[in-house]
C-alpha positions in Angstrom: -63.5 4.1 -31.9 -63.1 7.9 -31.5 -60.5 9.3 -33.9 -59.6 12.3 -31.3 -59.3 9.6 -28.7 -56.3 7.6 -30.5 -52.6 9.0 -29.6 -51.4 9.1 -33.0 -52.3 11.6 -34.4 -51.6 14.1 -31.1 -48.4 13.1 -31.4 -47.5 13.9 -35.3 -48.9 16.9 -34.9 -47.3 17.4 -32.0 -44.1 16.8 -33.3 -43.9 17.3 -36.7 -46.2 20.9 -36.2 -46.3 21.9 -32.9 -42.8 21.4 -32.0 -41.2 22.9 -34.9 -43.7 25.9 -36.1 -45.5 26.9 -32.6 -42.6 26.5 -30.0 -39.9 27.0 -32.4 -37.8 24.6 -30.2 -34.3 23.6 -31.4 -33.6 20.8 -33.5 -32.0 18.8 -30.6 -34.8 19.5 -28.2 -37.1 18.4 -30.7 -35.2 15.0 -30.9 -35.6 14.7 -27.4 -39.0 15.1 -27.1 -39.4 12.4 -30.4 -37.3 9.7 -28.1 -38.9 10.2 -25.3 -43.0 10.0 -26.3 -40.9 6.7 -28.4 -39.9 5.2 -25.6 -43.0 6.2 -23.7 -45.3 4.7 -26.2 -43.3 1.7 -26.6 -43.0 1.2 -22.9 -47.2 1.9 -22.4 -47.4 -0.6 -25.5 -45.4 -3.5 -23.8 -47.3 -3.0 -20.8 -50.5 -2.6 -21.9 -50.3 -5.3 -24.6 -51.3 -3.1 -27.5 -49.8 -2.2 -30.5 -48.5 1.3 -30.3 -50.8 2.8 -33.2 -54.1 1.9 -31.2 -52.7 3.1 -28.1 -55.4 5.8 -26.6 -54.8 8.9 -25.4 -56.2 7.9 -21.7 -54.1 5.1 -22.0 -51.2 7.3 -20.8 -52.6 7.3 -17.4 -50.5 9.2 -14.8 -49.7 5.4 -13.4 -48.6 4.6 -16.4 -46.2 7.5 -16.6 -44.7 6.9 -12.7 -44.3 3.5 -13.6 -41.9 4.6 -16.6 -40.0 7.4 -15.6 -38.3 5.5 -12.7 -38.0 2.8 -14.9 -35.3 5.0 -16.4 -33.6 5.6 -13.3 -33.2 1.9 -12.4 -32.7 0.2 -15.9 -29.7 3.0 -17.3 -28.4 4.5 -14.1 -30.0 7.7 -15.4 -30.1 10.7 -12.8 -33.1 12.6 -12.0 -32.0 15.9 -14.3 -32.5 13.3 -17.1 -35.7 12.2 -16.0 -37.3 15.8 -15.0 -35.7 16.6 -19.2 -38.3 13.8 -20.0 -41.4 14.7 -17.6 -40.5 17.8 -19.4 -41.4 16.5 -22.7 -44.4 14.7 -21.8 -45.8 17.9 -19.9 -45.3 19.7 -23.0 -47.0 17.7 -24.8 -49.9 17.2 -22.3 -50.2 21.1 -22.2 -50.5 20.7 -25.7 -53.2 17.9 -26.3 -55.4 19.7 -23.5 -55.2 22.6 -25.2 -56.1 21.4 -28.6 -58.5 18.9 -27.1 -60.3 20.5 -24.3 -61.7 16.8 -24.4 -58.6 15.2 -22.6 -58.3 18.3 -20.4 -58.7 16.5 -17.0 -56.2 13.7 -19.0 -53.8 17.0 -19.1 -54.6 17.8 -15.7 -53.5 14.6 -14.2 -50.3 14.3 -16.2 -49.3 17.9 -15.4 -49.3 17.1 -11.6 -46.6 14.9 -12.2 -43.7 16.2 -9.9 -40.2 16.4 -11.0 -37.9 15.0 -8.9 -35.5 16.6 -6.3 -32.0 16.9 -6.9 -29.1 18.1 -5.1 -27.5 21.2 -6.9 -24.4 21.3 -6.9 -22.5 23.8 -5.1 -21.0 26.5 -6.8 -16.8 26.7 -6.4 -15.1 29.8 -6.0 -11.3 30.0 -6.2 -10.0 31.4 -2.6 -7.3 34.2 -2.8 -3.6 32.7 -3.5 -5.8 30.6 -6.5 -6.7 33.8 -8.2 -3.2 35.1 -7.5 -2.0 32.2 -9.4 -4.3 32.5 -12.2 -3.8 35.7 -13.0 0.5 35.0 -12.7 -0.4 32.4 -15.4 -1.3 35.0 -17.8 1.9 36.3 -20.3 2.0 39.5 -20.1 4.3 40.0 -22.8 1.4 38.8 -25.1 -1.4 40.8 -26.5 -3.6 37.7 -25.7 -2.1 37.2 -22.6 -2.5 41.2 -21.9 -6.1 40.6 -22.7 -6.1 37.3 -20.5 -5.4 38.9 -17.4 -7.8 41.8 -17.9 -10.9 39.4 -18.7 -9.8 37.6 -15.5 -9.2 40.7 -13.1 -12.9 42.1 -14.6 -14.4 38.5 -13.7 -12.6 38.5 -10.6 -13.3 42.3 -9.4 -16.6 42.3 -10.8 -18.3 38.6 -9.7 -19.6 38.6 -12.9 -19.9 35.1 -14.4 -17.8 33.8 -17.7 -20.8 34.0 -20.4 -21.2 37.2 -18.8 -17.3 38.6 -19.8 -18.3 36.7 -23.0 -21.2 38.6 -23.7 -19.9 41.7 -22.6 -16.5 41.0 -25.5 -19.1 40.5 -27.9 -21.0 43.2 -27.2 -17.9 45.3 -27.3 -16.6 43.5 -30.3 -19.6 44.7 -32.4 -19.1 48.1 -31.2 -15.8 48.4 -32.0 -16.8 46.9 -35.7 -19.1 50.0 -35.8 -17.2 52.5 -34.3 -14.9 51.2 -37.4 -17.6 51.2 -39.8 -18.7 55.2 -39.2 -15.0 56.1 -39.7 -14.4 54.4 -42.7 -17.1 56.2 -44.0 
């Protein structure tokens, strides 16, 4: 048996190097990843009736991958943001084994033309005019947090810009001012 051939070892290094020293991916994402090629190889070992350390790398055939992710969908009611998350992981880590292995390159190939599903985004609220009125009469004015309150909100109102946008912008200014503090005290 070919020792590049057997999954194993693709996905330890994978995971325990790829993951964390190449990609530099967050812990949590990393956990993801881990739980999904788990419940990939366990699923590919049920159905192919081998144990999971002899499983091949071919042996996670793009069939084999369709047959799985709706599994998902059907078995824990999860939604197709949550499966595209884990055709996410498995991409990565079939860009990954055909670049490291330009042996399984057209294996890479035919798992990275897996499609991720369609979804129906959401559509984005807005608050219509007596809302915002309303809102910003909410703020205490008597307050210096209300004071600031009603500012943040008329700049997100005026402006269109987005929350984590304000919030960027207070931090930016926030370390600004800590500088503008800094040269003084000097």
């Amino acid at each position: 048996m070919n020792n590049s051939n057997l999954l194993a070892p693709w996905v330890k290094r994978f995971l325990a190097e790829y993951l964390v020293t190449v990609k530099n991916l967050a812990r949590s994402t990393q956990l993801s990843y881990r739980d999904t090629l788990g419940r990939l190889i366990r699923h590919a070992a049920n159905e192919l009736g081998k144990r999971p350390d002899l499983l091949n790398v071919d042996d996670i055939s793009r069939e084999l991958i369709n047959r799985f992710l709706p599994s998902l969908t059907t078995s824990k009611l999860v939604g197709a943001r949550t499966v595209n998350q884990r055709l996410a992981a498995v991409h990565s880590f079939a860009r990954f084994v055909g670049e490291y292995g330009p042996e399984h390159l057209q294996w890479s190939g035919c798992v990275l033309s897996i499609p991720f599903r369609k979804f129906a985004r959401p559509q984005i609220p807005y608050l219509e005019k007596p809302e915002m009125d309303a809102l910003l009469a909410a703020a205490n004015l008597q307050t210096a947090q209300g004071v600031r309150d009603h500012a943040l909100l008329l700049f997100l109102y005026n402006t269109g810009a987005r929350a984590t946008q304000g919030r960027g912008l207070a931090t930016a200014t926030a370390g600004r001012r800590r500088q503008c503090i800094r040269q003084i005290a000097r």
